[in-house]
N, C-alpha and C positions, 0 to 999 in steps of 0.2 A: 422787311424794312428794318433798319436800324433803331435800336432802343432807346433810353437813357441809360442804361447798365454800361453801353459802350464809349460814356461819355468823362470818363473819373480822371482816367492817366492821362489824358494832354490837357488837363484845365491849368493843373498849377503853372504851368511853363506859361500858358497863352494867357491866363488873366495877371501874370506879371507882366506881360510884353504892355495890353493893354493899357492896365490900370496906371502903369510908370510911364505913360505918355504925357505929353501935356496936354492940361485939361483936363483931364479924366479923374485926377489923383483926385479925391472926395473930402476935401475941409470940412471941418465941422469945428465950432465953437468952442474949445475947450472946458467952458462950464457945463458945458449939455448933460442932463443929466442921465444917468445909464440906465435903461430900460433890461440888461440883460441880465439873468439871475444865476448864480452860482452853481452847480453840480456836478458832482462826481461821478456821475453816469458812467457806464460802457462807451468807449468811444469807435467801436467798431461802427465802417462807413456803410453807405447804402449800396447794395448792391448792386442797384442802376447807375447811382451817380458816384457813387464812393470818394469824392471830394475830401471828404474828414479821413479819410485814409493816406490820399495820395501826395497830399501836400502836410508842409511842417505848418503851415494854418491853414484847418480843414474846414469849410462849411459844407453843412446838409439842410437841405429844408425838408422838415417834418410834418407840414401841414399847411394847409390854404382854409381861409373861412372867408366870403363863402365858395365853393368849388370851383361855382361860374359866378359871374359877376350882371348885377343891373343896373341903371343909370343910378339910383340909389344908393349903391354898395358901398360901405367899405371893406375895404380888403385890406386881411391883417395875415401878416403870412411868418411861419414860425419856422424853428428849426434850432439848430446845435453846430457849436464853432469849436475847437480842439486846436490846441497847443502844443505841437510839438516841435518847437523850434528850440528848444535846447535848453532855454532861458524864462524866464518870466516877460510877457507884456502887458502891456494896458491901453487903454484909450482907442479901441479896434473898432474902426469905425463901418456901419452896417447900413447898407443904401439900397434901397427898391429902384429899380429901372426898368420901364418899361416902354411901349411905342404906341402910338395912336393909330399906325398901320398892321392890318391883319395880317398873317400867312397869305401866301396865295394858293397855296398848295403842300399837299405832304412831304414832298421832298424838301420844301425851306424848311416843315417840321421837323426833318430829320436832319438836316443840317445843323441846325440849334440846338438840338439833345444830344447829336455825339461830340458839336466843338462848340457850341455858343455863339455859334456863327450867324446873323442877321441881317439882311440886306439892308434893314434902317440903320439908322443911329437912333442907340437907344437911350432915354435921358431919365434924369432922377427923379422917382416918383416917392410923394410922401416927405415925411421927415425923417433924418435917417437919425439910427440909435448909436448910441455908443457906450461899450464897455467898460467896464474897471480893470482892474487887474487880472489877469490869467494864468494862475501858473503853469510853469511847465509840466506837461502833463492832463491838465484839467481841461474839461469839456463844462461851456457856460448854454443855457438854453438864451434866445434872442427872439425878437419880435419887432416887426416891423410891419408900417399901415398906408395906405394911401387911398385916396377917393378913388373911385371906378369911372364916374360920370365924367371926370375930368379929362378923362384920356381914352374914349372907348364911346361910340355911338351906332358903329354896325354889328349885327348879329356876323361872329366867327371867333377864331382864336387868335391870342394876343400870347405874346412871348412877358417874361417876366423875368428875370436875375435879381439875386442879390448878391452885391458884393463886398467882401469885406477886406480893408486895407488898414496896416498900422500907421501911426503917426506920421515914420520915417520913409514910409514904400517900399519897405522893407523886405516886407512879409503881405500878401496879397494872395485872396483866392476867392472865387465866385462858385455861385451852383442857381442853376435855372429848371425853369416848370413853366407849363403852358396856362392859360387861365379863357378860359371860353365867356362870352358876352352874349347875351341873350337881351333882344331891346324888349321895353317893358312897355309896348303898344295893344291895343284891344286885339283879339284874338282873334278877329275877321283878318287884319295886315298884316299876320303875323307871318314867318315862312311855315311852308306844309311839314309837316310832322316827317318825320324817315320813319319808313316800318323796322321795325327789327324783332328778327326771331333767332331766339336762344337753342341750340343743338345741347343740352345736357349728358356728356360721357360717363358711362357708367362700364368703364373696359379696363379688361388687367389681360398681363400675362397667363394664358391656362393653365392647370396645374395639374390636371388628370390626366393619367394613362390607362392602362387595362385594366390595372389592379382594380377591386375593387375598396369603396374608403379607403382610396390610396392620393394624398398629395405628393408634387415634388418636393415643396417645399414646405414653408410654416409661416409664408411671407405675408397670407391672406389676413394670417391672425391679428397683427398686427394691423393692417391698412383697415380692417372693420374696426376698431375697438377706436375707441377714445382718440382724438390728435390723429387718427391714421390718415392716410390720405381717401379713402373711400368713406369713409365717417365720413371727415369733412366734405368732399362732395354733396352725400347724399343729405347730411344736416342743411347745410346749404341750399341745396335744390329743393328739398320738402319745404322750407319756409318763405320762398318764394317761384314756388310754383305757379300756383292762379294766381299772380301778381303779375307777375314775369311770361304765363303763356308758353312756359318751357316744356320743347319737346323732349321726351328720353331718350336720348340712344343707349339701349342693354345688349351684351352681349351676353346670348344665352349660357356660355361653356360659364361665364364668373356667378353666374345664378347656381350652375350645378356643383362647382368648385366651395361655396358659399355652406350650402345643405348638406354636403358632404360632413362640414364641420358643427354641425349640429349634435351628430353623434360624436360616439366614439370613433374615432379615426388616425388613418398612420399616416406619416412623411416618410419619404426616401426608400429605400429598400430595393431587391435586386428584379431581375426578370424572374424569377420562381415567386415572389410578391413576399417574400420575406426579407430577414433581417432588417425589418421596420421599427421605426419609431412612433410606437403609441402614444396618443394625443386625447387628454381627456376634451369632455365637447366642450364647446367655445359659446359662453354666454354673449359673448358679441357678436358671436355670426347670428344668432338667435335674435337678438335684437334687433343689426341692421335689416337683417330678411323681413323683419315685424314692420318697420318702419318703411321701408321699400315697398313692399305690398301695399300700407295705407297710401304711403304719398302717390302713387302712383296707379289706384286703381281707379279706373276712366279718366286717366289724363291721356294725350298725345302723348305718342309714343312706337318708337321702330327697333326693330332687333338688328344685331348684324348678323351675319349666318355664323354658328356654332365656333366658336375661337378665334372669330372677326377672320377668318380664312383670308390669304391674298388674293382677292377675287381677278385681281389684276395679273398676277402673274401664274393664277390655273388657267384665265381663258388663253393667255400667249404660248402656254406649254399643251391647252389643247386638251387639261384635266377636267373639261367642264360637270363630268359626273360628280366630282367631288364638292364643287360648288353647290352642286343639285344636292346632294346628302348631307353637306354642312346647313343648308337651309331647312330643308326639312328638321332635319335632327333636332337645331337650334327652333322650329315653331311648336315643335312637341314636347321641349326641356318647360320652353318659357310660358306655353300654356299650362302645363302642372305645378310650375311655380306660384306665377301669378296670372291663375286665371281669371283675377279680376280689372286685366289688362290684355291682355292677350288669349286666354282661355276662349274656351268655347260656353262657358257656364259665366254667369255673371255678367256683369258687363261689358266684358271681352268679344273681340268682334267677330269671334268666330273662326278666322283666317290665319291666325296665327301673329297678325301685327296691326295694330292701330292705323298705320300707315304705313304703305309699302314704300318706305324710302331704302336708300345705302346712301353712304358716308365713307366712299372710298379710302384704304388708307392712303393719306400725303394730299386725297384730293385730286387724284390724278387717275383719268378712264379717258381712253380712245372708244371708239363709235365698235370695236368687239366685245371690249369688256362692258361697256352699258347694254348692248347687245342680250351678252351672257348675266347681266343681272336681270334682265326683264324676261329671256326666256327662263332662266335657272331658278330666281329666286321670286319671281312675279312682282319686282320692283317695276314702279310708276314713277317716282321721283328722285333724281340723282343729286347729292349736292358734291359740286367740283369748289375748287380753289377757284378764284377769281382770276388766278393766273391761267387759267386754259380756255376760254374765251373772253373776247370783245364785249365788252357792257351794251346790253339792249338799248342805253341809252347813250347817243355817241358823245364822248367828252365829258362822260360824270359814270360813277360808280351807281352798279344796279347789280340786284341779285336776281334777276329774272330772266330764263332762259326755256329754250323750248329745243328736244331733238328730236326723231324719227325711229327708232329701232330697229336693226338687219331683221326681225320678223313682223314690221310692219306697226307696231305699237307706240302711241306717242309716250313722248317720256316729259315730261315737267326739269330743267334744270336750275338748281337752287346755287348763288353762287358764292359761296363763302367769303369774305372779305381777307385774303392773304396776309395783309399788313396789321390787320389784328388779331389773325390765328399766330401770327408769328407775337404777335409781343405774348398774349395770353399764354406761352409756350415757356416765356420767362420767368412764369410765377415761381416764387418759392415756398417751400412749406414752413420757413424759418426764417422770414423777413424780418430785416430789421426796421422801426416806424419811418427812416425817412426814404428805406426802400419799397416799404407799401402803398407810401403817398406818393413817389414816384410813378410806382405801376397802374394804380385806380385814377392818377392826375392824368397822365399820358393817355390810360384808356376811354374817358371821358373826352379830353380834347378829340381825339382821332374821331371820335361819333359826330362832336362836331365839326369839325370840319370835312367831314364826310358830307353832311347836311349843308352845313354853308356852301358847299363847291354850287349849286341849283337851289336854292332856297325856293323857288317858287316850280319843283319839278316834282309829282309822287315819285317817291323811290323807295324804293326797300334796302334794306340792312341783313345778309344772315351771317350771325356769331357763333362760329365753330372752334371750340378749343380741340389742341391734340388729344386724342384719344387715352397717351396718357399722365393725362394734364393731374399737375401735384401742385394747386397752391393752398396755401394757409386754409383754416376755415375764413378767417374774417377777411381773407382777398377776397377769396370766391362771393362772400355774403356780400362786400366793397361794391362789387363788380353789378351783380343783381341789384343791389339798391339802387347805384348809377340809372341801369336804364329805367327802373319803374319808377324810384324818384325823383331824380338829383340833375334826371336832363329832360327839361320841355322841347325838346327841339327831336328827343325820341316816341315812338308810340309802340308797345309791345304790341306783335299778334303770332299767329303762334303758324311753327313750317306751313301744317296745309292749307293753311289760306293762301301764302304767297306760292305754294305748288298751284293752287285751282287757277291764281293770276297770273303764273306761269305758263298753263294752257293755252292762255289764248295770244301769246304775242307771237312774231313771225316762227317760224323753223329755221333751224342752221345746221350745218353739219358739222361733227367730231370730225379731228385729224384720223386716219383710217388704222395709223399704227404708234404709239406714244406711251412709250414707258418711262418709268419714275426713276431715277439711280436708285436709289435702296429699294429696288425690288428684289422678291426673291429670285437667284440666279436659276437658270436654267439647271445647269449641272446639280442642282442643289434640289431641284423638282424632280430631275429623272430617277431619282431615288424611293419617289413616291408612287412610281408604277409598280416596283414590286413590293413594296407597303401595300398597296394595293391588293397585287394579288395573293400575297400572302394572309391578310384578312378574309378575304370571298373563301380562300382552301381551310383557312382556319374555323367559318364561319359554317360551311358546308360537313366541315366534321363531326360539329357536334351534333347531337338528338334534339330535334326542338326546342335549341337555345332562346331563355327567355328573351323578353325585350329588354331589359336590364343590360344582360349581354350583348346584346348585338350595340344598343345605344354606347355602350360602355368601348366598344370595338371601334365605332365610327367616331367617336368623339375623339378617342387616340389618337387616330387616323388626323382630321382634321389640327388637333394640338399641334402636329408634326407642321403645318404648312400654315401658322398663324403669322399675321402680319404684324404681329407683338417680335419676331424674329427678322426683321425687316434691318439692313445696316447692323449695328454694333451688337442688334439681338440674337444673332445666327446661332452663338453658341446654344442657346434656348433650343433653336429649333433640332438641332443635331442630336440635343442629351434627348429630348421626346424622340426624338426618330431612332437612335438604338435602344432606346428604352420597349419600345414599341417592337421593332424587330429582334430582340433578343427574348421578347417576351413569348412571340408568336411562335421561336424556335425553340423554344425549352418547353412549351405546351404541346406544341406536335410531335415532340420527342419522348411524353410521357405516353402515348398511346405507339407499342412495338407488337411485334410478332415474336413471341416466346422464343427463342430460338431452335430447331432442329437442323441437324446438319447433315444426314443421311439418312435412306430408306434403303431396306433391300423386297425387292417386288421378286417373289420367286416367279411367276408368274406373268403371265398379259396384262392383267389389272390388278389393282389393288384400290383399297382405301388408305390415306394417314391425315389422324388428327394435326390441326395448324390450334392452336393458341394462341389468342389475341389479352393484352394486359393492358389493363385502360388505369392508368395512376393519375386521369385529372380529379377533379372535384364534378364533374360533371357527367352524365352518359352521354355515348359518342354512338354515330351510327357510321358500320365500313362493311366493305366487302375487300375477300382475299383477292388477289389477283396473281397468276402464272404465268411464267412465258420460258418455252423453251427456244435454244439455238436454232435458226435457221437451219431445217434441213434433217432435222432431229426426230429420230425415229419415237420418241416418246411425248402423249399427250396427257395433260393435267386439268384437270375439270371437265367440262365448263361446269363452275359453282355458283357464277351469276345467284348469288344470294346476300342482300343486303340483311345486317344484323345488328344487335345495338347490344352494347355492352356499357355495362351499369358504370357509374363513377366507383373506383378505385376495386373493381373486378375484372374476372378475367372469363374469356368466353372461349369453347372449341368448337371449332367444326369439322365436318368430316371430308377431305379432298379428295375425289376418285383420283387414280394415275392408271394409263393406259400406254402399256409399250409393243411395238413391233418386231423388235430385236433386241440380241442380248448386248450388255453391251452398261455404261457409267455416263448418263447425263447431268449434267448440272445446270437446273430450273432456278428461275428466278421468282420469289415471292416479295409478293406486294400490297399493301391497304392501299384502298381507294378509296374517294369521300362518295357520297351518292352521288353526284352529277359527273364520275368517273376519275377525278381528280387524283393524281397517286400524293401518297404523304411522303415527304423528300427523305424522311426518316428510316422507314421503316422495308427499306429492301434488305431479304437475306437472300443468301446461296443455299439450294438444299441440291444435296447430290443423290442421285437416282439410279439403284444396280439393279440390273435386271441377268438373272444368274438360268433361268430352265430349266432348274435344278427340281422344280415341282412336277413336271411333266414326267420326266423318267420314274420317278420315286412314284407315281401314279399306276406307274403300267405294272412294277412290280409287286404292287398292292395288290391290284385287276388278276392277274397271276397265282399269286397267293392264298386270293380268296377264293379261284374258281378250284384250285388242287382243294381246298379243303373242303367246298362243299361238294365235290364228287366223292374225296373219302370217308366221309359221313355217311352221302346216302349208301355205297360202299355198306361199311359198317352197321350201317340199318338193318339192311337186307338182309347177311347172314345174320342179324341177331334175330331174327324174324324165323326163317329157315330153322336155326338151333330150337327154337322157342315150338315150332310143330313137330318136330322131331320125336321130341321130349314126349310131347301131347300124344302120340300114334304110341311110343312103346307102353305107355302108362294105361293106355282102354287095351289092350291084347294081354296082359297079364292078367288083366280084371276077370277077362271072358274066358280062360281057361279055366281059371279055377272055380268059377259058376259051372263050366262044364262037367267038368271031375263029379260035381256034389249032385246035379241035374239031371246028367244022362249028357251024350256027346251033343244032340242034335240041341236041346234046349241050353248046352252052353256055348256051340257055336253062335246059334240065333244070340242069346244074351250076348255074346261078346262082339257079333256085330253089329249091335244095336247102339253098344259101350262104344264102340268105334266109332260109329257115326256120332255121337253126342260130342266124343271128345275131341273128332275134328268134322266139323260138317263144311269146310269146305276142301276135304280130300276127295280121292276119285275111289272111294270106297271098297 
């Protein structure tokens, strides 16, 4: 729905057309005295309305008191008029107009806030004020009043203008605000209260890849600290929590993004996780994390899965596993964060979420993708835009719906009210005051008249901002007091109530196929199946990689397909996506096979050492792998042997080879991860001669050796021969000459007796 921000550049034209009618021109008394006071302010205009910008005389209104009005009221309504017509004026006359007839609906509201356009005639309420002097240049602040009671008896929203005209009709411009009437009757007559329940976003762009204490960026620092725009949310949301009944929406990946910066930590840097930029730690991450814990332990409260993933556009691409893993991942980050939310310890429910809601991004899920949050992520409660179903209530706004789920599960639908996620979407983090009173005026009237359209129907209200929503601290604070103080005709309760009352009214069906323009593209998904499987091969390499790792892996994984990259964010998703893949290939690249490039096998078999060099930071477990040519008379292994080599060492093993013929193969080597997986990296060529040249050089050894030990025993034998020889001439010279001295017969006897001692085994 159109805003007041779309209403600045066609005022001046049309409230000249107007005002220069007759009748219209606005007389005032020339004595009257001038209610408007002087200032040199900034005269930059309102963002919504930017009147004091667009014309050479500019009004803005700055403020209403009181916001809505009683039959009591006066209402005095403020603001700032600018001078730029060239010249000096005076006497600029300021007139409240308003109608005794309500809206009848939102579209005459929008009608009125982008051209001033009114189906009444609208008449002059109050006394009107009139200026002094102006110079050119100068910005006067103005005030103008009128009774409430006078013009206003039902409960809804009334239009309001002020216009301001010079003397001459010269110079002429207006700027309008809605003003809600609440009847001030006993509280039994009064209309039933609207429920409404606040969606609180706590989502940023992810900023993790593999590395580890590695950001993309340094953008986080800034958005927790002071004025950031996560400060202001969470400042915000803490101080009207149990006022407000607000639920959380957290996304786990910005909880892990957050603690990352607690330490010491880097930004930027390449796929090797270097050429970083060190980052001392961040007393503001420290902080808001401090603060986030208190506010929010045992409040309501739902995660989205792990980098708010396009849950929409993985179920139409059919990636449902990775929805399944960004869930999980994301109930195991946010339970060790804050486990007194989500945790299994404390008051945390154990399950990983307070409530099993999603918050689709845009709001927009066909009857697969609800499907796939209830099977994937064990969601009960879906909140859609109000633009994708019919209101349970026909001809008035309701947030209560009910669907079926493809496995049979009922779902609760919560339905966001579209035309306030959309203004809420216009906050600024730099408003200027007649653009805040613009935003928090606009956003109060739309509750009313939400309310007024059935005054006497229950209905509910749920308040969804974008995910991610950047306004001021004191819009967001603006916004919160609205509904807990500033409007009776709201009642806070908090999502699971209006889920449990969602339960019970009829069933409808989702359209079966409905996608959102800024979803992520097809083309732009299929990229994510070998992200895919380049993780599982990467994931499989290592040696019983912690859980650090692995979480550190899928989280990447997910960063890549976050719907923070949705339209204008693509380029996001692209830098995580080769960030991720350049990262997975320069890691599988650090674990090769040492190189060898030939063997010579003299022989049938052999053994040769392979060398494997692991350059991660981590130990890896692999086995070798062979393969020869079709047909190839040579066989290598089988080494079917898984082994783990240490981080940045290196390991050998020993590889049979086996050939049949002689002959020059060239075998391929290969690492495998253990589930068989080969690493794309790491194929060499080794070449394989097989020469015979040991068999022959065998036989002549066999040859060799048999000649010399025949001429051994050979040479034994007659040393043996010579050696008794010797022994027989040596006893017969003995026994002659004992014969000589003896007598013949007693030196025969002696010298045969010498004989026989000296060889006893001759033949005597």
């Amino acid at each position: 729905m159109p805003t007041l921000r779309s209403v600045v550049r066609a005022l001046g034209a049309l409230a000249a057309v107007c005002l220069a009618a007759p009748g219209l021109v606005l007389a005032v008394p020339s004595a009257q005295a001038s209610t408007a006071q002087a200032s040199t302010a900034n005269t930059q205009g309102s963002a919504r309305t930017g009147a004091a910008g667009s014309s050479p005389l500019g009004i803005s209104i700055t403020g209403m008191s009181p916001s809505y009005a009683t039959r009591d009221s006066t209402v005095t309504v403020t603001g700032t008029i600018a001078n730029r017509t060239g010249s000096s004026v005076s006497s600029v006359t300021l007139q409240a107009q308003t109608s005794s007839s309500v809206f009848t609906g939102r579209s005459e509201m929008t009608s009125f806030a982008s051209a001033g356009s009114y189906p009444y005639l609208l008449q002059p309420a109050g006394t009107p004020s009139v200026t002094g002097i102006i110079r050119n240049g100068q910005t006067l602040h103005w005030s103008v009043t009128f009774p409430a009671g006078q013009y206003y008896s039902q409960f809804g929203v009334f239009p309001v203008q002020v216009a301001a005209v010079t003397p001459d009709g010269a110079h002429t411009a207006h700027a309008q605000t809605f003003l809600p009437y609440w009847p001030a009757r006993d509280t039994a007559s009064q209309p039933k209260k609207l429920q409404v329940a606040w969606i609180w976003p706590l989502v940023d762009a992810p900023q993790q890849g593999a590395c580890q204490q590695t950001l993309a960026t340094n953008d986080l620092a800034g958005s927790v600290a002071s004025g950031g725009r996560l400060a202001a949310l969470l400042g915000a949301g803490a101080t009207w929590a149990d006022g407000d009944k607000l639920t959380w929406d957290i996304d786990p990946a910005l909880l892990s993004d957050v603690s990352v910066m607690r330490q010491q930590y880097s930004t930027l840097g390449n796929a090797a996780c270097s050429g970083r930029f060190q980052q001392p730690p961040s007393k503001a991450a420290v902080s808001w994390l401090t603060q986030l814990q208190s506010a929010t332990a045992g409040q309501p409260g739902f995660l989205t899965p792990y980098a708010n993933v396009d849950v929409a556009a993985l179920s139409h691409a059919g990636l449902d596993g990775n929805i399944r893993s960004a869930y999980r991942l994301g109930k195991s980050v946010a339970g060790q964060i804050l486990p007194n939310t989500f945790g299994t310890t404390g008051n945390g429910t154990g399950d990983g979420a307070t409530l099993k809601a999603a918050w689709p991004a845009d709001g927009v899920a066909d009857a697969e993708v609800v499907t796939n949050l209830a099977n994937d992520g064990g969601v009960s409660t879906v909140v859609l835009t109000s633009d994708e179903l019919p209101s349970s209530t026909p001809g008035f706004d309701n947030a209560l719906g009910r669907t079926t789920s493809g496995i049979g599960t009922p779902v609760s639908l919560l339905l966001a009210d579209s035309g306030i996620s959309s203004l809420l979407g216009s906050a600024s983090p730099r408003p200027t005051p007649s653009g805040q009173f613009a935003f928090t005026q606009e956003f109060l009237a739309e509750t009313a008249m939400i309310s007024s359209e059935a005054p006497n129907l229950a209905r509910s209200l749920v308040i969804a901002p974008p995910t991610g929503w950047n306004p001021s601290a004191s819009e967001a604070s603006a916004l919160l007091r609205i509904t807990h103080d500033d409007a009776p005709w709201l009642r806070p309760v908090t999502l699971s109530s209006l889920a449990a009352q969602a339960a019970k009214v009829p069933a409808r069906s989702l359209p079966a196929s409905q996608r959102s323009r800024s979803e992520l593209r097809p083309g732009y998904l299929s990229n994510l199946k070998t992200v895919n499987a380049g993780v599982g091969l990467f994931t499989n390499l290592l040696y019983q990689p912690s859980a650090a790792q692995v979480s550190s892996l899928q989280g990447a994984v997910a960063a890549t397909v976050s719907s923070a990259w949705r339209g204008a964010g693509s380029g996001g998703g692209w830098l995580a996506y080769y960030r991720l893949t350049n990262y997975l290939q320069d890691s599988e690249h650090k674990v090769q096979i040492i190189p060898v490039t030939k063997i010579l096998l003299a022989g049938n078999s052999g053994e040769t050492p392979v060398s494997v060099r692991n350059q991660l930071g981590a130990p890896v477990q692999v086995e070798v792998s062979a393969s020869a040519p079709a047909g190839s008379q040579v066989r290598v292994g089988p080494l079917d042997v898984l082994f783990t080599v240490p981080a940045g060492k290196t390991y050998t093993v020993k590889m049979p080879v086996h050939a049949a013929s002689i002959g020059t193969t060239t075998v391929q080597l290969q690492l495998v991860t253990q589930d068989g997986s080969p690493l794309t990296w790491t194929a060499r060529p080794l070449s394989v001669e097989v020469t015979r040249v040991g068999r022959f050089l065998l036989s002549i050894i066999a040859g060799a050796l048999g000649i010399l030990v025949l001429t051994s025993a050979y040479r034994l034998r007659r040393k043996r021969r010579t050696r008794a020889a010797q022994h027989t001439a040596a006893g017969t010279e003995a026994g002659t000459a004992a014969g000589t001295e003896a007598g013949t017969e007693a030196g025969i006897a002696a010298g045969t007796a010498a004989n026989r001692t000296a060889d006893p085994g001759g033949d005597g």
